[in-house]
N, C-alpha and C positions, 0 to 999 in steps of 0.2 A: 155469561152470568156466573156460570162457576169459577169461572179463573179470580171473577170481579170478588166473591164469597170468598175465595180462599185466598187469596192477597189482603181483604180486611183480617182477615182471620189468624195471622200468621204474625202478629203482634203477640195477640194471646197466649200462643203456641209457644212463641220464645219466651215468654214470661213465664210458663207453665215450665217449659225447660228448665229453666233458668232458675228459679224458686223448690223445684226437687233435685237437682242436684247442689245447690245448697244445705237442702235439710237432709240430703244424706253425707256431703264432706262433715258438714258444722257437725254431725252425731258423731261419725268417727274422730274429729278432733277431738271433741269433749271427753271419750273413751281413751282414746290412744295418745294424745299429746297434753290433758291436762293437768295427769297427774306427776309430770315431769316438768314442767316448763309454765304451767299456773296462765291465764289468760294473756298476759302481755306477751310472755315468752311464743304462745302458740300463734297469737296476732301477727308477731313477726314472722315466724316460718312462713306461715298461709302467706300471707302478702309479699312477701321477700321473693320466697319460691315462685310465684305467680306472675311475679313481674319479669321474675330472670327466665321464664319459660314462652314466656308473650315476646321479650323483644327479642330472641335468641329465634324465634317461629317467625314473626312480623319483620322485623328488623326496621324502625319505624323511622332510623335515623336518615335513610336513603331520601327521603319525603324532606324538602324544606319547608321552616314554619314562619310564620310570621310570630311577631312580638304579641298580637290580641290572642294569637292561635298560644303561643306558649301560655299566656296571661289566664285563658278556659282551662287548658290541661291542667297548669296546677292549682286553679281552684277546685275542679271536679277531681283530681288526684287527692287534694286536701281533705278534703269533705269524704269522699272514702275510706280513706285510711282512719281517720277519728271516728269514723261511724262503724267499721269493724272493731276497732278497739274496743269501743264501750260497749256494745253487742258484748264480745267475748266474757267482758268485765261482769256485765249485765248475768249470763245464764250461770256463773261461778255460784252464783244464789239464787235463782231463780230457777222454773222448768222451763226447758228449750219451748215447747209452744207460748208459754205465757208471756215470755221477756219477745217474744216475736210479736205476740198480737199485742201489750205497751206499745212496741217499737213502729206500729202500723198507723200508730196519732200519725205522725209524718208525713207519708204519702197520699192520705187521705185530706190535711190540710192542706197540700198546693193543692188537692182535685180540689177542694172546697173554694177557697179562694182564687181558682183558676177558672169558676164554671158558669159558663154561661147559657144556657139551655137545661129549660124544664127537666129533659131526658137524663142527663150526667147529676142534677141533684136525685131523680130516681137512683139511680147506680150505685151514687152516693150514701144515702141511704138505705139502701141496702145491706150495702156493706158494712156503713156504721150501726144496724142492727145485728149482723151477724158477728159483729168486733164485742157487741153488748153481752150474748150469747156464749160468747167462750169467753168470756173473764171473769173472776171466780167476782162471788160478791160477798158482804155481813162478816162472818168470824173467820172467812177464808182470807180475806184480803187484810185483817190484822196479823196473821202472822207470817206475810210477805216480807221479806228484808230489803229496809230502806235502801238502804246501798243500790241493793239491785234493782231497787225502782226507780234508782234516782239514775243507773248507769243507762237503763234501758231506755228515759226520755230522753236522756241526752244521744241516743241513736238514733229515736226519732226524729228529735229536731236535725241532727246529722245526716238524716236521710233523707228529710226536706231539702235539704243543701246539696245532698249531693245529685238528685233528681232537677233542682234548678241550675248547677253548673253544670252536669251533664249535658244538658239540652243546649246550652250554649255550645258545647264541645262537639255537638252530633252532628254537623255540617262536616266535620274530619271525617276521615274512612276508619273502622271499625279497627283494622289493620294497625292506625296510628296511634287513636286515642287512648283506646285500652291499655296496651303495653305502656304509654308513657303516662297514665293515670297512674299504672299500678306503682309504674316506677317513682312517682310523684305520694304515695301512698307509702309506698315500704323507709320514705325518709319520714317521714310522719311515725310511723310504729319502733319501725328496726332497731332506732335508740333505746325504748323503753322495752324491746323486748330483751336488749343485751345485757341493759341495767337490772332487769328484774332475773332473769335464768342464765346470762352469762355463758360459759363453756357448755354446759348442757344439752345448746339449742344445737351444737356440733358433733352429736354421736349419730353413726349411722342408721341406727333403727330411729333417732328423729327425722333424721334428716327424707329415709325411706317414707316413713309415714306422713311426715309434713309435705313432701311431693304430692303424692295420692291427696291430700287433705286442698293442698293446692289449685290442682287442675279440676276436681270435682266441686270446692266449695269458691273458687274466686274466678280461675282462666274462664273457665266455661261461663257460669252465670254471670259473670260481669260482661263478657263479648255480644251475650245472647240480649239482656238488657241494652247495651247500647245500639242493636238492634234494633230493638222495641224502639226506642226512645229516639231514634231518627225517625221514625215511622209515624208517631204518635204525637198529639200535644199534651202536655203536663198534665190536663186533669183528667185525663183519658190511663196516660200510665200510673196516675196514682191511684187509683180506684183498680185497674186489672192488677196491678201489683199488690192492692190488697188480699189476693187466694194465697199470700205465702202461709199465715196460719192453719187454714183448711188442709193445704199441700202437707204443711210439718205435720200435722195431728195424725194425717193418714198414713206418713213413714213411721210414725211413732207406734201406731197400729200397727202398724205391718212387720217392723222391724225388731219393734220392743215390745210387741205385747199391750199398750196400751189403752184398755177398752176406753170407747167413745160413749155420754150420754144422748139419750134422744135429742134433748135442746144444741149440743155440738155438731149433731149430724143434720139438724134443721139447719144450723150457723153455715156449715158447709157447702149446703144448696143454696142458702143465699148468696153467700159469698161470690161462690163460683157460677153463677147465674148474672153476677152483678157485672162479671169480668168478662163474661162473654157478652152481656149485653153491651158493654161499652166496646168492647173492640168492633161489634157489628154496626154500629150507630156512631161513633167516632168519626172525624171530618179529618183523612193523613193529609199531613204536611207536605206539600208538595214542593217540588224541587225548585221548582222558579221560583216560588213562596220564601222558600230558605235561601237562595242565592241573593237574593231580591235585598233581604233583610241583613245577610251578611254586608253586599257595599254599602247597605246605608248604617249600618253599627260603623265598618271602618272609615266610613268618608266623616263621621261625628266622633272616632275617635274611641268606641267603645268597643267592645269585645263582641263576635259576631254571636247570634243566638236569640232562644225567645226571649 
């Protein structure tokens, strides 16, 4: 019975992984690489870096792929790498928690539109009350900067995308997918980061702190999510991946001093209430289940996945 608790449980746990060591690389970028290299420029390191540490660790070329299997990688690589960019573009105007809970429309609309039991809309709503709860409302939300509102739904919807081609991808081994996502990712950014910071991106205190910003805000949470997301079906990971804002508020706390109101620390037990209910309640994707589904995507021709 425990073993059966802590194997449902252990989606969450990489989630929860996964989402603080984010909100602690993505602080340090913001600190140490923005005022050098401006959003595109740090997009590219973080991701560049990440991928050249992934396949250099994995070596994912050793694995042959099929044409559907390349066809997932670089959509969910695609979809990644645009959804870091505009994230990065996104907090340049925005507070790191805020442009996070914008960016949480996304994940919550595949649970929405992926849900079919009573229990995953509780979940759901929950956590779209707790999303209601941490976003500023009335005169606060007039002097938001469009830009940055407009960068941050466009990561959204990017995170919708990349949560739906991910899953297609999650039949690969963690080993593969990742490193060549990333690597499918850093041709997506890498351009606009050379065009925007140019020689810049090449001095070694960048290059030192874009490492570290690397492995803490992309290798790690990106590996630990594709984790999750073999594990899990779509409306299940987009409701647990909702705790990132909860996650951030409380590095923000802890790191920068940021006091929390009561109504954010009620947002937080909901949140993370919502996320553990659903990983306990959740139905994992079983392995026949995906094997099953992958020959019949390839014998029709389509990419294997949900």
């Amino acid at each position: 019975m425990s073993s059966r608790l802590g194997s449902s449980l252990f989606p969450f746990f990489a989630i929860l992984g996964s989402v603080t060591f984010l909100a602690l690389g993505t602080s340090w970028a913001k600190l140490g690489l923005f005022p050098t290299l401006g959003a595109q420029g740090t997009t590219a390191v973080r991701v560049g870096l990440s991928a050249l540490v992934l396949m250099l660790w994995w070596r994912p070329w050793r694995r042959p792929l099929s044409r559907a299997d390349l066809k997932a990688i670089a959509l969910y690589g695609s979809a990644l790498g645009g959804m870091n960019l505009a994230f990065y573009l996104s907090i340049q105007t925005l507070p790191f928690g805020l442009a996070v809970a914008i960016e949480l429309v996304g994940p919550l609309g595949v649970a929405v539109c992926a849900s079919r039991r009573w229990l995953d809309g509780l979940w759901v709503a929950c956590a779209v009350g707790s999303l209601a709860l941490l976003l500023p409302w009335g005169h606060e939300v007039r002097t938001l900067d469009p830009g940055g509102v407009g960068f941050a739904m466009a990561a959204a919807a990017l995170w919708a995308t990349y949560i739906v081609f991910g899953k297609r991808a999650g039949h690969l081994p963690t080993g593969q997918s990742v490193p060549l996502g990333l690597a499918m990712a850093s041709l997506v950014v890498v351009p606009v980061g050379v065009a925007h910071a140019g020689a810049a991106m090449l001095s070694w205190h960048v290059l030192g702190v874009g490492l570290g910003v690397a492995v803490l805000s992309s290798a790690i949470p990106i590996s630990l999510e594709m984790l999750a997301l073999q594990r899990l079906p779509k409306q299940a990971f987009g409701v647990m991946i909702s705790m990132e804002p909860a996650v951030t508020a409380l590095v923000a706390l802890v790191l920068l001093g940021e006091q929390l109101t009561l109504p954010q620390w009620l947002a937080i037990a909901l949140i993370m209430g919502a996320s553990m209910g659903c990983a306990a309640t959740s139905r994992p994707v079983a392995p026949r289940d995906t094997a099953i589904a992958r020959t019949r995507d390839q014998a029709s021709g389509g990419v294997a996945g949900a």
